[in-house]
N, CA and C atoms as an extended XYZ file, in Angstrom:
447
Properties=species:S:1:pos:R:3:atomname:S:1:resname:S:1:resid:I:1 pbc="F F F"
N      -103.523      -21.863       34.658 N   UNK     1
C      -104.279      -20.642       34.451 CA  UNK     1
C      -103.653      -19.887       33.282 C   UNK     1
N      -104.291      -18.904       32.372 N   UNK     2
C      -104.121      -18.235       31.348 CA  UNK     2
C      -103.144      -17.498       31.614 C   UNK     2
N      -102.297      -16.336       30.835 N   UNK     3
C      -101.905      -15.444       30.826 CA  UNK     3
C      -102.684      -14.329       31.394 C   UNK     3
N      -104.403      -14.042       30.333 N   UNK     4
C      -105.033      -13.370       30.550 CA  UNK     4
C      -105.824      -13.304       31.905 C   UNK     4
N      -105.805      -14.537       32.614 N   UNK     5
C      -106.859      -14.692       33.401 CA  UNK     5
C      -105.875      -14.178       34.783 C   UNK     5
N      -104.683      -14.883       34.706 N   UNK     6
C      -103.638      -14.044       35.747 CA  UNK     6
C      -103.470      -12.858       35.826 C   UNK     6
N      -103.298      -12.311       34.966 N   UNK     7
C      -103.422      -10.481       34.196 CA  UNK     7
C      -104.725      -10.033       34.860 C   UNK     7
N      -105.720      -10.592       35.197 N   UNK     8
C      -106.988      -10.253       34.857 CA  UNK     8
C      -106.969       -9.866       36.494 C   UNK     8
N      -106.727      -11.143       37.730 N   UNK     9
C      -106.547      -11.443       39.053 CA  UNK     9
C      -105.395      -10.261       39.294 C   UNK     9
N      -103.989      -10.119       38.428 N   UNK    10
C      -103.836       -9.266       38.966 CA  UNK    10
C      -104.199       -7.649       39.478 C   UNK    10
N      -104.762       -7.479       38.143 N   UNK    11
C      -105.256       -6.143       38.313 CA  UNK    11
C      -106.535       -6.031       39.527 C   UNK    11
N      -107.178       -7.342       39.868 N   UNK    12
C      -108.054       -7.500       41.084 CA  UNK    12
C      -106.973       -7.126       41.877 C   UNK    12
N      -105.897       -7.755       42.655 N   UNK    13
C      -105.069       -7.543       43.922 CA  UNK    13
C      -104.697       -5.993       43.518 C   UNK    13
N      -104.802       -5.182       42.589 N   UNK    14
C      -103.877       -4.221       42.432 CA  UNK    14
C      -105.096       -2.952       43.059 C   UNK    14
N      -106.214       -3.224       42.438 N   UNK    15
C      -107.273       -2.470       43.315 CA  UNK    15
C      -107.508       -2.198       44.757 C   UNK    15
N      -107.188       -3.639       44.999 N   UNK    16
C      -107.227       -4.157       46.504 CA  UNK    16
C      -106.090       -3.175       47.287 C   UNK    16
N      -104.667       -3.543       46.773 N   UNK    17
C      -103.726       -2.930       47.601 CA  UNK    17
C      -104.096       -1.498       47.267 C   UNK    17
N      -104.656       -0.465       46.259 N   UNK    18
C      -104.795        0.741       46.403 CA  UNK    18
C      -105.713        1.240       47.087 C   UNK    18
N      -107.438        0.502       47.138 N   UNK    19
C      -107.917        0.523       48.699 CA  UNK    19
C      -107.384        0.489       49.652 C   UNK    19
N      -106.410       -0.423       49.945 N   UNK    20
C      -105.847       -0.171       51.347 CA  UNK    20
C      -104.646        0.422       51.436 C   UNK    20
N      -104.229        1.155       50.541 N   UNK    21
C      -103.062        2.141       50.563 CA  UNK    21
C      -104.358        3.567       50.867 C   UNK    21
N      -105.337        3.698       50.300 N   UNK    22
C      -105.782        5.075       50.597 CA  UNK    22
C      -106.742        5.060       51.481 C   UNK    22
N      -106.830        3.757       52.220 N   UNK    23
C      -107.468        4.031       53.684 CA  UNK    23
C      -106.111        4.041       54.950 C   UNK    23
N      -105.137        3.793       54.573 N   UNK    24
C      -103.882        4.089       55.116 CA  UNK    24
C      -103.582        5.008       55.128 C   UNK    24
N      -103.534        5.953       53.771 N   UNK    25
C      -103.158        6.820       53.637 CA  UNK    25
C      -103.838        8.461       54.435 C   UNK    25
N      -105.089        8.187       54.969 N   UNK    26
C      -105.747        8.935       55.766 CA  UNK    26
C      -104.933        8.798       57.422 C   UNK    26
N      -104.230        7.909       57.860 N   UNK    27
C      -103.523        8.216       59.091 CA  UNK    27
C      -102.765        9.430       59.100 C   UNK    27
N      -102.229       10.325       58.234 N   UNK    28
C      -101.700       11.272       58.010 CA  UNK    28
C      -102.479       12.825       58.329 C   UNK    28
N      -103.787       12.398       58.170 N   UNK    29
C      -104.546       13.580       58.370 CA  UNK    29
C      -105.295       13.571       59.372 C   UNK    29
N      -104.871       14.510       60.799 N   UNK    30
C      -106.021       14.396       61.626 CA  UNK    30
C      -107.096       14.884       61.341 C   UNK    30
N      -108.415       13.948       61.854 N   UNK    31
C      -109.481       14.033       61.874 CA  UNK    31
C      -109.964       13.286       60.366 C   UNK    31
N      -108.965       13.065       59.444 N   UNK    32
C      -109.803       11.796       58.741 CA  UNK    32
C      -109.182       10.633       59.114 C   UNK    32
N      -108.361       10.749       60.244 N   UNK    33
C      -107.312        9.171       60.450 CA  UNK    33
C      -108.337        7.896       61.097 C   UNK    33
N      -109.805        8.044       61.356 N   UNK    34
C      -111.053        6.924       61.680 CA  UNK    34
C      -110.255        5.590       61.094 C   UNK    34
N      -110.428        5.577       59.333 N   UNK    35
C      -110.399        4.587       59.305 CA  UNK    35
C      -109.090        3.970       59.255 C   UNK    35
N      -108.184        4.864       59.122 N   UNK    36
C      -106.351        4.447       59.035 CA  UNK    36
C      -106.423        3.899       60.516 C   UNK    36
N      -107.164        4.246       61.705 N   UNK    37
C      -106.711        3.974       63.028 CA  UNK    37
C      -107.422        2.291       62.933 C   UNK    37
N      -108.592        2.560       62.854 N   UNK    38
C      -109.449        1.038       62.408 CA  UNK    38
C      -108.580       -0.234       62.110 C   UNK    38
N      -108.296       -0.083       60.877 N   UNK    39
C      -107.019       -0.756       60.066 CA  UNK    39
C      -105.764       -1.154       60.936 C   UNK    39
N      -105.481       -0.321       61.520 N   UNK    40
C      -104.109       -0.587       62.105 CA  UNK    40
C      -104.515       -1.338       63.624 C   UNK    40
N      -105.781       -1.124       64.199 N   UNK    41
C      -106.302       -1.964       65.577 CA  UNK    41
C      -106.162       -3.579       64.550 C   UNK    41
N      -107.108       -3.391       63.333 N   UNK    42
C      -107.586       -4.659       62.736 CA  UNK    42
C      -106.027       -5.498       62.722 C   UNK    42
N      -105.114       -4.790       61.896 N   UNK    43
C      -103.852       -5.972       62.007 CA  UNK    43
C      -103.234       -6.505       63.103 C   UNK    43
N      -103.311       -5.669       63.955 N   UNK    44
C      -103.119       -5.726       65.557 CA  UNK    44
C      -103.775       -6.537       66.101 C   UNK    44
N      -104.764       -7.388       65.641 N   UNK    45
C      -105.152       -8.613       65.997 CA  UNK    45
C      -105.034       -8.704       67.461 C   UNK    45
N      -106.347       -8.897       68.771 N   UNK    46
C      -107.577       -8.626       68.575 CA  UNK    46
C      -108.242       -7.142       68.555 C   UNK    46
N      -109.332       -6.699       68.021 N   UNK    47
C      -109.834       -5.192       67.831 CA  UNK    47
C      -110.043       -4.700       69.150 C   UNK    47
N      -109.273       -4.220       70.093 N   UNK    48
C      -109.061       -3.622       70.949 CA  UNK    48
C      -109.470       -1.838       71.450 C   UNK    48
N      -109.345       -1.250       70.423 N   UNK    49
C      -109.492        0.047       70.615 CA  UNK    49
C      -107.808        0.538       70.165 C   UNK    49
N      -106.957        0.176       69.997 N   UNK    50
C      -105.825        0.427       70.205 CA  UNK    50
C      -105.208        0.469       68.275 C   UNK    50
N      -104.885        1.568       67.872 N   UNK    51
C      -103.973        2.549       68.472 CA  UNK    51
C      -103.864        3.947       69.107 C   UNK    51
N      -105.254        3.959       69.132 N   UNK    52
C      -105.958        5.095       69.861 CA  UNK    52
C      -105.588        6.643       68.790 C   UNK    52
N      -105.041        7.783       69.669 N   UNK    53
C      -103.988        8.657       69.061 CA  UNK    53
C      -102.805        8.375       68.155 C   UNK    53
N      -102.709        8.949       67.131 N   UNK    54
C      -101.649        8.516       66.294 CA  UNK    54
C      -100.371        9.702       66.341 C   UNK    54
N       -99.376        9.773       66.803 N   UNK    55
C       -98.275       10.579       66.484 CA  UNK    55
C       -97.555       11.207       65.464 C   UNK    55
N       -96.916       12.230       65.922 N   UNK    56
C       -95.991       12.502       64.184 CA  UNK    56
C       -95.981       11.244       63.300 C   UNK    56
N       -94.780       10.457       64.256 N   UNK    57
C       -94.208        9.770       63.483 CA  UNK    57
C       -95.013        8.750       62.960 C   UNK    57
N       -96.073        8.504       63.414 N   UNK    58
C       -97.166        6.908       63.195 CA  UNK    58
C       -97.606        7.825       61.948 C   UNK    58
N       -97.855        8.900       61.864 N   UNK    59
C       -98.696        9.416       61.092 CA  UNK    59
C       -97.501        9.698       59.444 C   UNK    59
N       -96.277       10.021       59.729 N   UNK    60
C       -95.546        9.862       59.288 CA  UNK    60
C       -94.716        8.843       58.224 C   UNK    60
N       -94.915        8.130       59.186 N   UNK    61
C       -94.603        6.475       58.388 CA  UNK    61
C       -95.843        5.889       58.049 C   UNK    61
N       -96.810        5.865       58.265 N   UNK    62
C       -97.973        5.865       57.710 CA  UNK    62
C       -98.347        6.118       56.347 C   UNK    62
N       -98.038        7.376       56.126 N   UNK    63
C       -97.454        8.231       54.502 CA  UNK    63
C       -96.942        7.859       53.817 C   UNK    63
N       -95.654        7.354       54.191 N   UNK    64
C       -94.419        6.487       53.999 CA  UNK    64
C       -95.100        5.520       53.211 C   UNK    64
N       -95.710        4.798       54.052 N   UNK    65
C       -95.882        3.467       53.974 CA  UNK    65
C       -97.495        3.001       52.624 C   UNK    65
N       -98.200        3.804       53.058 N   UNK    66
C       -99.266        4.012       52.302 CA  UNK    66
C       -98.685        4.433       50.545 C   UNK    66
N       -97.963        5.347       51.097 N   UNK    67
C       -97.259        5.773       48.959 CA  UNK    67
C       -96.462        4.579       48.715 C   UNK    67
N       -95.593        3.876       49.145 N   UNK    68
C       -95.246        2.557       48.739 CA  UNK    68
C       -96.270        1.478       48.058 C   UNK    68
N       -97.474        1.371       49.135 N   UNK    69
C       -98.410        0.454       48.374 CA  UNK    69
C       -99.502        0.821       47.385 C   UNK    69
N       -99.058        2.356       47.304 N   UNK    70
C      -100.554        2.694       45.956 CA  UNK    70
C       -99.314        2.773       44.928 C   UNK    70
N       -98.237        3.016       45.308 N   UNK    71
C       -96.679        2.772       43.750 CA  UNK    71
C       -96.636        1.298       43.286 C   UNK    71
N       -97.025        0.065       44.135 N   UNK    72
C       -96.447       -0.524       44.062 CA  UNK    72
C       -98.310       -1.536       43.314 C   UNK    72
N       -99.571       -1.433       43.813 N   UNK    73
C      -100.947       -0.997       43.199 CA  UNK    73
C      -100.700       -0.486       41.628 C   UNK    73
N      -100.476        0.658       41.203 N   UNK    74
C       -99.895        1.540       40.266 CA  UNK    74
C       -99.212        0.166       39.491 C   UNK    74
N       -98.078        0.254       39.815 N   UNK    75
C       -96.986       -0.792       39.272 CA  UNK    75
C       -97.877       -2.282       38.706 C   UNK    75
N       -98.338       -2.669       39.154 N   UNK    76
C       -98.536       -3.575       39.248 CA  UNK    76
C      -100.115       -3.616       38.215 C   UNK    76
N      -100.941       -2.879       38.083 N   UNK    77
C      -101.890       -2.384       36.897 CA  UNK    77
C      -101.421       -1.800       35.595 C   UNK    77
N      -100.489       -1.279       35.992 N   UNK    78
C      -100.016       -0.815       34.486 CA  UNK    78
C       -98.438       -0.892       33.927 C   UNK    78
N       -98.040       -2.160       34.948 N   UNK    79
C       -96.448       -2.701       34.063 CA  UNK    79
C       -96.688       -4.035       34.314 C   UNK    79
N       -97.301       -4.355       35.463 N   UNK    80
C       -96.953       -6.501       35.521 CA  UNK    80
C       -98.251       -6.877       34.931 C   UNK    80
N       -99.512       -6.115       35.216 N   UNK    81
C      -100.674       -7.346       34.412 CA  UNK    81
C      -100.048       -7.448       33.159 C   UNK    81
N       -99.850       -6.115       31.983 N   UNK    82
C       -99.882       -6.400       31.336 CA  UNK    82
C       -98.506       -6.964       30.541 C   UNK    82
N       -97.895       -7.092       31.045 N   UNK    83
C       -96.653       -8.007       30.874 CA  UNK    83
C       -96.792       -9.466       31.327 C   UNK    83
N       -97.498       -9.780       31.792 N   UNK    84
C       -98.228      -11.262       32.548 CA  UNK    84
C       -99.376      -11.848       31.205 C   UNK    84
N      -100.165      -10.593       31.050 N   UNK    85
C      -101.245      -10.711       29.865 CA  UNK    85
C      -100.604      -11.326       28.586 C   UNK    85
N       -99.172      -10.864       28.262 N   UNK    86
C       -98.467      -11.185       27.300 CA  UNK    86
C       -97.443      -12.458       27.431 C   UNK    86
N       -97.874      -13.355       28.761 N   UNK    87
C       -97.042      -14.572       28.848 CA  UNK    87
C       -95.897      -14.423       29.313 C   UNK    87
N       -95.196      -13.016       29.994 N   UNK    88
C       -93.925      -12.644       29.959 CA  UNK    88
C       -93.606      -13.431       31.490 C   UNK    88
N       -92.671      -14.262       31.674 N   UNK    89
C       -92.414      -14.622       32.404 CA  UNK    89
C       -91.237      -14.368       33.648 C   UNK    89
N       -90.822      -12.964       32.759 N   UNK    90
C       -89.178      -12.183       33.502 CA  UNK    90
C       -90.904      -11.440       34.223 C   UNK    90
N       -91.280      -10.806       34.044 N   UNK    91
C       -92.175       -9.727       34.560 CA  UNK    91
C       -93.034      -10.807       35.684 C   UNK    91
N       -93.405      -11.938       35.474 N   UNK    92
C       -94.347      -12.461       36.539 CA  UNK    92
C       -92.708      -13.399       37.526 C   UNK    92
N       -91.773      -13.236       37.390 N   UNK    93
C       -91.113      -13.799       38.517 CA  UNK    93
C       -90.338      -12.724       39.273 C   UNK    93
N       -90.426      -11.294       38.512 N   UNK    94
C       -89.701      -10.081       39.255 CA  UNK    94
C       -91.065       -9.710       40.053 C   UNK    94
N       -92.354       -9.633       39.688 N   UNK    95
C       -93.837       -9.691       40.751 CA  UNK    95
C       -93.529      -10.718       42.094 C   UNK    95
N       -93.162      -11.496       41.301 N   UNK    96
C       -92.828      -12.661       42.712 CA  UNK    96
C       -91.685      -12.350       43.648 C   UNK    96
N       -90.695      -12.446       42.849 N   UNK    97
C       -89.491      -11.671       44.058 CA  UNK    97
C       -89.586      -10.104       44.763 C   UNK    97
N       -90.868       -9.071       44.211 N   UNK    98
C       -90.816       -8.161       44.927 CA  UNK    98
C       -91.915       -8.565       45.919 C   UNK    98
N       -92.983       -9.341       45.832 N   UNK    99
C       -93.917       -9.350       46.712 CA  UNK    99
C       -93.151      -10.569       48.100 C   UNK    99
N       -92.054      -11.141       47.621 N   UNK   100
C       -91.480      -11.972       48.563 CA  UNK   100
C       -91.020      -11.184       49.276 C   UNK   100
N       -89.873      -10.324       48.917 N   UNK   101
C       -89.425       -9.517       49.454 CA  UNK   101
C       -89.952       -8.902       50.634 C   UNK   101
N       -91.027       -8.009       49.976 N   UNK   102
C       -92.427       -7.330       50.942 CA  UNK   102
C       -92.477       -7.839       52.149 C   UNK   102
N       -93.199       -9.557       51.788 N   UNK   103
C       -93.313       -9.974       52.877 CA  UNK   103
C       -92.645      -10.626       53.821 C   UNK   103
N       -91.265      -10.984       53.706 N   UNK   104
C       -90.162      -11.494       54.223 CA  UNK   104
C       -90.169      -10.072       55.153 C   UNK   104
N       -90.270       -9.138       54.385 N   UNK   105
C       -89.490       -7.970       55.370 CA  UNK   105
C       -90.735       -6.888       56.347 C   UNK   105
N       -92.046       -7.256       56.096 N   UNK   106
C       -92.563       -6.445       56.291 CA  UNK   106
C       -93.689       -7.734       57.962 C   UNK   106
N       -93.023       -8.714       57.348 N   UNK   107
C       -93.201      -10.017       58.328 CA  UNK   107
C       -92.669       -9.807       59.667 C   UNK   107
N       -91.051      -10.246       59.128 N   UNK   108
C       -90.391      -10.002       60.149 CA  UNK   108
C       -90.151       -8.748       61.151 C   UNK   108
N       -90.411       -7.295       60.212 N   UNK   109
C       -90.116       -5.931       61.139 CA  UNK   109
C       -91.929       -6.222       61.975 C   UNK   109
N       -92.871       -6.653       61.645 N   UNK   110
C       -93.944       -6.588       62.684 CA  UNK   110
C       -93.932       -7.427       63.935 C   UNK   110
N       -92.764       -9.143       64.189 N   UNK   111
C       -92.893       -9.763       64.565 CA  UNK   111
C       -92.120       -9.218       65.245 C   UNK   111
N       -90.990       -8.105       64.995 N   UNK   112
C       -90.019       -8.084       65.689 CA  UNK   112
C       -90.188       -6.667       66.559 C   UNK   112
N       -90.972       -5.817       66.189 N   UNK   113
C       -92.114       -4.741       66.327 CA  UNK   113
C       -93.106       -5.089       67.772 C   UNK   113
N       -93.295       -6.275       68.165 N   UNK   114
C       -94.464       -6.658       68.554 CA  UNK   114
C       -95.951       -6.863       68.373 C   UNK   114
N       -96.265       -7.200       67.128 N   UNK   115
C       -97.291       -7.020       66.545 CA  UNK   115
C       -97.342       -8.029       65.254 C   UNK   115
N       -97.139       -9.659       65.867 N   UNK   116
C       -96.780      -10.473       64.925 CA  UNK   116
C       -98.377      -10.841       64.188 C   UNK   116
N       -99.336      -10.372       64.934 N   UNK   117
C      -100.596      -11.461       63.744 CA  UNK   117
C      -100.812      -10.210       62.809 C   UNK   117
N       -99.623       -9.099       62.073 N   UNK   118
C      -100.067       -8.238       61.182 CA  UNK   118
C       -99.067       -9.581       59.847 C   UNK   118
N       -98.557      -10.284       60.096 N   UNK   119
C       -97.818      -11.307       59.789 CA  UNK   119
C       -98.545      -12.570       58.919 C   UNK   119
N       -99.159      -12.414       60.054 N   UNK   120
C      -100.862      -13.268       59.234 CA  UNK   120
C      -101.487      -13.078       57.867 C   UNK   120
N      -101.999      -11.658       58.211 N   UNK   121
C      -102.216      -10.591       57.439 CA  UNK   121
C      -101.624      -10.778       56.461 C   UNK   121
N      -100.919      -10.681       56.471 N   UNK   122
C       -99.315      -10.551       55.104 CA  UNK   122
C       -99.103      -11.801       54.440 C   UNK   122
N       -99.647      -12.784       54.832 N   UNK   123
C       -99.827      -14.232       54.357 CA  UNK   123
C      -100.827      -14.251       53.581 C   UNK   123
N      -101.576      -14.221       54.064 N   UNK   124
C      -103.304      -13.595       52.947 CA  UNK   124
C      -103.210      -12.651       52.087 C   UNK   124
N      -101.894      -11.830       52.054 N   UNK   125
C      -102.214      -10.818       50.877 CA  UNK   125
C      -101.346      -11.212       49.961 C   UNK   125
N      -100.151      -12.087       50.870 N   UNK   126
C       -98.956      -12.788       49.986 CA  UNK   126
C       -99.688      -13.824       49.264 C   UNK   126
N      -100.455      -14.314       49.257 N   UNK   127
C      -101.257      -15.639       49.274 CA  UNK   127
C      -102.369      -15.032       47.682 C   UNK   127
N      -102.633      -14.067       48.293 N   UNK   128
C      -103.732      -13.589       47.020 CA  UNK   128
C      -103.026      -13.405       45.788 C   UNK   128
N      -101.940      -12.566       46.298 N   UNK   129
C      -101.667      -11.493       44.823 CA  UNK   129
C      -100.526      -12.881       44.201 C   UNK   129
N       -99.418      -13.918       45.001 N   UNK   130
C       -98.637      -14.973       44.019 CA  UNK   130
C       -99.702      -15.847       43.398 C   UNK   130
N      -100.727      -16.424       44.012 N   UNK   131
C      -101.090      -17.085       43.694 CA  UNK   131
C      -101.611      -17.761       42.252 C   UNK   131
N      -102.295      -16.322       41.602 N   UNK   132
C      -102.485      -16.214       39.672 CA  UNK   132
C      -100.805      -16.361       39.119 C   UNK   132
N       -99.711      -15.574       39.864 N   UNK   133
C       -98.970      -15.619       39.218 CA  UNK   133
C       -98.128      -17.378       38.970 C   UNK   133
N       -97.824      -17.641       40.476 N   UNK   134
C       -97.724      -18.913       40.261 CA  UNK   134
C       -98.789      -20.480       39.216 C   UNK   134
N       -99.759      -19.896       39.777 N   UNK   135
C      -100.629      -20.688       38.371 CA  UNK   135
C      -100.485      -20.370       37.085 C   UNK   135
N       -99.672      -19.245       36.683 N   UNK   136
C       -99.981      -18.956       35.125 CA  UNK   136
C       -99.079      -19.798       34.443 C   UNK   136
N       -99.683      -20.264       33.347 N   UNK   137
C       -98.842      -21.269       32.482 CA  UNK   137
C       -98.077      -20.045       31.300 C   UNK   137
N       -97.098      -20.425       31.764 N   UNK   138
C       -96.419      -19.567       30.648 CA  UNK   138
C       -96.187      -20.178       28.997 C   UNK   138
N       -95.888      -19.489       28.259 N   UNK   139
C       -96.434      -19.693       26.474 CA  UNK   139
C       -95.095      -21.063       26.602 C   UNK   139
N       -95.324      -21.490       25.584 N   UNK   140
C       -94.646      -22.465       25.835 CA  UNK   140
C       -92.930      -22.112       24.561 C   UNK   140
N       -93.547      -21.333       23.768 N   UNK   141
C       -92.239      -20.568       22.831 CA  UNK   141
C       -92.314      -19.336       22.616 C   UNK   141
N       -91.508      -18.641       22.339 N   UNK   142
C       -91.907      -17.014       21.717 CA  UNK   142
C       -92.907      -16.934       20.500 C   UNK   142
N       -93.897      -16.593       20.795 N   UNK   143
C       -94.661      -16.331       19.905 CA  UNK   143
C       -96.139      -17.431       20.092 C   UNK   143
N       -95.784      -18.427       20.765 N   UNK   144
C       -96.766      -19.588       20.321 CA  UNK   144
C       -98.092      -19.347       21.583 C   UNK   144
N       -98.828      -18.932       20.724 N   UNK   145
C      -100.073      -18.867       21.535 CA  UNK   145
C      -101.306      -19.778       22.150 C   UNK   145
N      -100.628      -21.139       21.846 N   UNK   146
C      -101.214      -22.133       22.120 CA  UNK   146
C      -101.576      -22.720       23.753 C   UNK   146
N      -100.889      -21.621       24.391 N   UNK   147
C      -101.361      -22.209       26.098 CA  UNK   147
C      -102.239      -21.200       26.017 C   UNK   147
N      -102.480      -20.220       25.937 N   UNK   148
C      -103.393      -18.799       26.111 CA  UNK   148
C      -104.445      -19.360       26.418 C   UNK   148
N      -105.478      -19.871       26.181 N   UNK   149
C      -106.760      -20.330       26.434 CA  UNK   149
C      -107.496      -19.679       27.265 C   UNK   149
């Protein structure tokens, strides 16, 4: 795959995670928390009704958690596409080691949480956003624009 066309996919996943950072990001506010509660039954795998009421702290870390993924959305539209766009290959393997990271850690605290098919989840999003990066053919010298295609 291209530089550009990886660049291109990323900025798709980067939309994606800021949709679901700012339907997250509504758990914070009662009475718009509908669809933050939705979301959080949905990873919770099966749709139960559950998490019903949300607490300080759910609502809290929620916040938390939601500004991480519209920074990291952010980040990822306007420092890795286009450092990816340009063949840069320090920028598409530091994308890779932070989204590993993510999900190594955001895997294990749900499995260990009780709430392992949000784990799943995290496979499919791990799955979306490496995937351009791992396909991108990187330039083959400084300067040589001959893989770009």
């Amino acid at each position: 795959m291209s530089p550009k066309t990886a660049a291109l996919l990323t900025r798709i996943n980067a939309v994606g995670f800021a949709l679901f950072a700012l339907f997250w990001a509504g758990a914070a506010f009662p009475g718009l928390d509908g669809p933050a509660r939705f979301l959080l039954d949905l990873l919770d795998w099966p749709l139960d009704g559950t998490p019903g009421a949300l607490d300080q702290y759910a609502r809290w870390l929620s916040a938390i958690g939601a500004g991480l993924t519209a920074a990291f959305a952010t980040m990822s539209w306007l420092v890795v596409a286009p450092a990816i766009e340009r063949g840069d290959v320090t920028a598409r393997n530091g994308a890779l080691a932070a989204i590993t990271v993510w999900f190594l850690a955001d895997s294990a605290g749900s499995i260990a949480s009780g709430v392992a098919p949000n784990a799943a989840f995290n496979a499919v999003f791990f799955g979306l956003y490496a995937a351009p990066l791992l396909a991108m053919r990187p330039f083959r010298a400084a300067g040589d624009q001959a893989a770009k295609g």
